[in-house]
C-alpha positions, 0 to 999 in steps of 0.5 A: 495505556492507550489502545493502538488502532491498525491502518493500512497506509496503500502507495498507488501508481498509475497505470505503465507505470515503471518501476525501473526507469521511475524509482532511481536511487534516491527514491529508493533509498528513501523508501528503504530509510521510512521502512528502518524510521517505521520499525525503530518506531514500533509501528510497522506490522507488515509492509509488502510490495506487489507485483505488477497489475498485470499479473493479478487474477480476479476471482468472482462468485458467480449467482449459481455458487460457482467461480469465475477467474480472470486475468487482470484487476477486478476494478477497471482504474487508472491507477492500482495499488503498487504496495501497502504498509499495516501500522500501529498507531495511536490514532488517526493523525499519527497514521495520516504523518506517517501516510505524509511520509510515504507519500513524499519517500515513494513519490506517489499518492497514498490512502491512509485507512482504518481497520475495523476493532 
């Protein structure tokens, strides 16, 4: 029996990016049809959805042992993680098809990436 590796498949949207007016029917649609084609698979783990960038708050330890909280993301980018899926498969080419997949149904770039163990 082959061992199954963990990856996470991350969905990442640029910055006033909208879901309402960017992702119609279709798009959703097809995301719907990858999330049903990824559990009769049995690969999908967990898939999640974040809110909007906007909303995050970063929490950082500081030299003295103590916490800093801000608002927004910790690292200044262009583009943000939007959503993310954790998948079992075989190996990594498997995991990169299905990161091909969810490239095409949400429109955007993905990172395909192991997990440790």
């Amino acid at each position: 029996m082959i061992k199954k590796q963990q990856y996470w498949v991350s969905v990442y949207r640029p910055h006033g990016f909208d879901h309402s007016a960017s992702l119609d029917a279709t798009a959703r649609h097809n995301i719907d049809k990858l999330n049903d084609e990824m559990v009769a698979a049995g690969v999908r783990v967990f898939v999640g959805g974040l809110r909007p960038v906007s909303e995050a708050k970063s929490v950082m330890l500081t030299d003295d042992g103590t916490f800093n909280v801000a608002d927004g993301e910790y690292l200044k980018a262009d583009t943000y993680v939007d959503g993310f899926w954790i998948l079992n498969c075989q190996d990594i080419e498997e995991a990169l098809e299905w990161g091909r997949k969810a490239a095409a149904a949400c429109r955007a770039a993905v990172e395909v990436r192991p997990f440790y163990g």
